[in-house]
C-alpha positions, -999 to +999 in steps of 0.1 A: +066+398+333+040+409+308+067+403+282+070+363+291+035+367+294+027+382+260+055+355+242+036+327+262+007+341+248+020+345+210+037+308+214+002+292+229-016+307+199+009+297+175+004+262+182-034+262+183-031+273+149-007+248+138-026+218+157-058+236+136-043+234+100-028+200+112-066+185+118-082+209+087-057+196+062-050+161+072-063+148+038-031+164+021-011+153+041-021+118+039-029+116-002-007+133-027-027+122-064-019+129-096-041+134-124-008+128-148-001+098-165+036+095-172+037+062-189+022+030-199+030-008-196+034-007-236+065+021-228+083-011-209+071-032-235+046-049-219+016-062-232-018-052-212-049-037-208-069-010-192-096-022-173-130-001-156-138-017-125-169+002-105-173+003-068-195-003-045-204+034-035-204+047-069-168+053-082-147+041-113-113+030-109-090+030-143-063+002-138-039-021-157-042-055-162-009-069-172-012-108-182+019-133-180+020-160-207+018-193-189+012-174-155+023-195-120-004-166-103-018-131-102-003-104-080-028-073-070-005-044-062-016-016-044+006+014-043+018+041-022+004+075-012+018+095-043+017+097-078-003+073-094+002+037-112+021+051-142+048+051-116+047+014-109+049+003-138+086-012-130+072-030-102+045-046-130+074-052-146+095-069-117+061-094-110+059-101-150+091-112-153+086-140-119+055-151-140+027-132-121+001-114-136-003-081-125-035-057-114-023-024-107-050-006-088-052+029-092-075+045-062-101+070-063-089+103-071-058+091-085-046+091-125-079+084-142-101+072-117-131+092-104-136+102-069-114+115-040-092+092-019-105+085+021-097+056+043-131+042+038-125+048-003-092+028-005-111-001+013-138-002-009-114+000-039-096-031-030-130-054-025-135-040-063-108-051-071-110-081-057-141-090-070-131-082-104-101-106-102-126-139-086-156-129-108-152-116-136-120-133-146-129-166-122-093-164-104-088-188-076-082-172-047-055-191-037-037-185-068-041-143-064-008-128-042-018-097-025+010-067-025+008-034-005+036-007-001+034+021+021+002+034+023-006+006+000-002-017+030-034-012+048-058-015+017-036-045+013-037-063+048-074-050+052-081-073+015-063-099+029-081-101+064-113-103+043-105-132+019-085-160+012-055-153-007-024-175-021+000-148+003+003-110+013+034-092+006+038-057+022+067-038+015+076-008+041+042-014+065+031+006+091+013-010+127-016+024+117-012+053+099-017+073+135+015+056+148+030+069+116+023+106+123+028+098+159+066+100+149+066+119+124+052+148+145+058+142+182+049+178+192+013+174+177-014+154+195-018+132+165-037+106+185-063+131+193-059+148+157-062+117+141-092+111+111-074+083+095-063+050+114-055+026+083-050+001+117-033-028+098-020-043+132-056-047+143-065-066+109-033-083+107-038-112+131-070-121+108-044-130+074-052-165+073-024-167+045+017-168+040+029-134+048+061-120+030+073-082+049+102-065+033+114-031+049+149-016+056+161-002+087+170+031+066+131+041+059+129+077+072+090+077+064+075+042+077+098+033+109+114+000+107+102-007+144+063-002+132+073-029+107+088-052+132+062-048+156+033-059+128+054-089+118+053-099+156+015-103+153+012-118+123+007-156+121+029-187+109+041-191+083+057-158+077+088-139+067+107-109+073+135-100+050+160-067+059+166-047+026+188-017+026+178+021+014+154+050+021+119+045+016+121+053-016+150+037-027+142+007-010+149-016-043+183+000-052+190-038-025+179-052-059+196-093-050+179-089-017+146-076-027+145-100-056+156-125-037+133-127-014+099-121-038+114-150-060+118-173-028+085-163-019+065-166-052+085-203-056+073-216-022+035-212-024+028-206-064+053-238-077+026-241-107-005-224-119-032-223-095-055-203-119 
């Protein structure tokens, strides 16, 4: 008896522990930066720039402004929970060559920009953002696309609930991050734990804009179901396209992806809205 006690004990301790380090070190688990840059537009041979854009609260963001010759629109791409946006510079590429220009955001705390990443940060980094694209380079905001993936969702949807965009394309989305971690670890009470919500299925309903949601039903990160269930409250007119691969080979579906995108930039930027 005082041996099954004693375990009972040991097991009950164990998992206070765990459920501790789970709450004390949810910011790595959430944000993986890096301070490395491993390439440049210029590498892919693409013309651009590097642009400062300050923040509300205080921080600098270092980002790349890639511009289209004869442009149709302007997509702001904000990217997943790792690395930084040296390694998007394919997807700058993929836009460029559909005739978008590209902003590629880097958040706080990531590559060169100052600051550490939070929920509230990434927020404030997209309104920056934002503003830099309508004011200082007088973009219609019709003719500016919108682009999350991942993580880079909820900044994303949470821009788009705030403005008036040409469309919002979100590749793998999540309904919040806490559903996310839900899943990812049911024997944790991640609800309770919880210091991050990134709830884009409570903003979503507010897109007053063409919605384009890519995921694939082989995402072991960002379940396909959370996707699913955020297209189901978002409003007309709106697409959902299947793509196959892990999360992080979504795009190896390279007709279906580009498919899709292409379709999607045709229908609601036919010519320049800038």
């Amino acid at each position: 008896m005082r041996t099954v006690l004693y375990f009972l004990l040991v097991l009950a301790g164990a998992y206070v522990a765990i459920t501790a380090m789970a709450y004390a070190f949810q910011q790595q688990l959430v944000f993986f930066p890096s301070s490395t840059m491993a390439t440049d537009p210029g590498a892919a041979g693409l013309a651009y720039e590097e642009v400062s854009i300050d923040t509300e609260d205080g921080e600098t963001l270092h980002n790349w402004w890639i511009p289209a010759e004869e442009a149709v629109g302007t997509v702001v791409f904000f990217h997943g929970n790792a690395g930084n946006i040296s390694g998007r510079v394919g997807t700058a590429n993929f836009f460029h060559e559909h005739d978008m220009n590209v902003l590629l955001v880097s958040y706080r705390g990531y590559g060169q920009s100052t600051g550490s990443p939070s929920e509230e940060g990434l927020y404030y980094d997209a309104e920056a953002a934002w503003r830099y694209l309508t004011e200082e380079r007088d973009l219609a905001p019709a003719s500016v696309l919108i682009a999350g993936r991942s993580l880079g969702s909820a900044p994303a949807t949470y821009l788009a609930s705030r403005t008036a965009p040409g469309g919002l394309l979100l590749e793998s989305p999540f309904t919040s991050l806490t559903d996310v971690g839900a899943r990812a670890y049911p024997i944790l009470p991640v609800r309770w734990l919880s210091r991050f919500e990134f709830d884009n299925e409570a903003r979503i309903g507010q897109v007053d804009a063409p919605v384009l949601m890519i995921h694939s039903p082989d995402d072991e990160v960002v379940p396909y179901d959370l996707g699913r269930t955020l297209f189901a409250a978002v409003s007309e007119p709106k697409t959902f396209v299947d793509i196959r691969g892990g999360h992080n080979a979504m795009r190896t579906d390279q007709a279906a992806y580009r498919q899709a995108v292409q379709a999607f930039i045709d229908e609601h930027w036919p010519t320049s809205n800038e």
